[in-house]
C-alpha positions in Angstrom: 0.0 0.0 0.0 2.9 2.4 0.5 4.6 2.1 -3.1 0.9 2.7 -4.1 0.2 5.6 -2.2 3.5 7.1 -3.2 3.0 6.6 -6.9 0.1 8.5 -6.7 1.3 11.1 -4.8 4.0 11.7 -7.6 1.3 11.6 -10.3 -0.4 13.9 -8.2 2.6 16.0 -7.8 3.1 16.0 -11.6 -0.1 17.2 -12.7 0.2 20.3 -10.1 3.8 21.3 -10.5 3.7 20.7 -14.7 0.3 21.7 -14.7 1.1 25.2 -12.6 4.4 26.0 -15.2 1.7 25.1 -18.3 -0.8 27.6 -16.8 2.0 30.1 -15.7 3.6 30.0 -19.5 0.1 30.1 -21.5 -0.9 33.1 -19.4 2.6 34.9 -20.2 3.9 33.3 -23.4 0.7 33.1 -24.7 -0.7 35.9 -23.7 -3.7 34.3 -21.9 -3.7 36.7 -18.8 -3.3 36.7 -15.3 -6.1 34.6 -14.4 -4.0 31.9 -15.9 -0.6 33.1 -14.5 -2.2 33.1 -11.3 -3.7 29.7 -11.5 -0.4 28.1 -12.6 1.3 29.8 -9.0 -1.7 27.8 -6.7 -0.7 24.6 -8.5 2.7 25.1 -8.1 2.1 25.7 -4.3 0.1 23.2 -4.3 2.9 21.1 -5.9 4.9 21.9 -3.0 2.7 20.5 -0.5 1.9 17.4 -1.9 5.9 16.6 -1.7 5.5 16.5 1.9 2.8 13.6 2.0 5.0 11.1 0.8 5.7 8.5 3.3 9.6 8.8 3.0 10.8 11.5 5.0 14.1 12.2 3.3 13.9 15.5 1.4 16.7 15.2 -0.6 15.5 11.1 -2.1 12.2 12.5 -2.7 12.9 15.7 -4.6 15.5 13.1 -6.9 12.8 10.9 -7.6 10.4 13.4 -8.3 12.8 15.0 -10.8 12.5 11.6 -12.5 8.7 11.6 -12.5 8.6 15.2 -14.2 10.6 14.1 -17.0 8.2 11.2 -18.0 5.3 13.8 -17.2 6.1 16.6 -19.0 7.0 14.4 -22.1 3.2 13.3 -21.5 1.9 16.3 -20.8 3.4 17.8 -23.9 1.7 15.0 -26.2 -1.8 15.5 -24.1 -2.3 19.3 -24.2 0.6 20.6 -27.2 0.6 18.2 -29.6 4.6 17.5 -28.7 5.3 13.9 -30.8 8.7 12.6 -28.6 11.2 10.6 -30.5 12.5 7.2 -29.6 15.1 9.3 -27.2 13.1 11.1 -25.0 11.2 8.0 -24.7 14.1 6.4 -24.1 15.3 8.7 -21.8 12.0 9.1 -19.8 12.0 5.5 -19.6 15.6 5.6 -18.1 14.4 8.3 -15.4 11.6 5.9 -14.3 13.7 3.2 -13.7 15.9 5.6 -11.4 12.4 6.7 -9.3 12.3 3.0 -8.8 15.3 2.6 -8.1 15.9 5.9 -5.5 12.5 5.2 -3.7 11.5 1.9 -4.1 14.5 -0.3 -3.7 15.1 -2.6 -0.5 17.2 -0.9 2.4 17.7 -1.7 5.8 15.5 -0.6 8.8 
């Protein structure tokens, strides 16, 4: 049940952190205002909150293994809401970051 609860938090932390820089760049690169801009700063504070639910309390291995969940998300969220097509290297790539998250928060250690 942990693993589980902590892959969802980091899905949830994806969608509000990649979600909050989306909102933040279409309401100043694209010109969509600052009811976007401002909506893109809550997610990212909300981002920053749902870091701290994870059951692990190390900081530093959470923030690393998050870093590897935002590269596979915003590959995804680039193909969902932009039309981004990635090549076989950032898929690749992503895939290598995944297996790290695994790796940094999931692997067997000692009491």
């Amino acid at each position: 049940m942990t693993v589980t609860r902590s892959i969802l938090l980091f899905v949830l932390a994806a969608v509000a952190e990649i979600g909050g820089a989306w909102l933040v760049w279409q309401g100043v690169r694209e010109h969509r205002g600052l009811l976007w801009t401002g909506a893109g700063v809550v997610a990212l504070g909300v981002y920053g909150f749902v870091a701290t639910w994870q059951p692990d309390a190390h900081f530093g291995r959470i923030l690393a293994a998050y870093g590897g969940v935002f590269v596979a998300g915003s590959l995804a969220w680039g193909m969902a809401l932009d039309g981004f097509r990635p090549d076989r290297y950032d898929l690749i790539g992503a895939a290598i970051c995944l297996v790290g998250v695994a790796v940094i928060m999931y692997a067997p250690r000692p009491a």
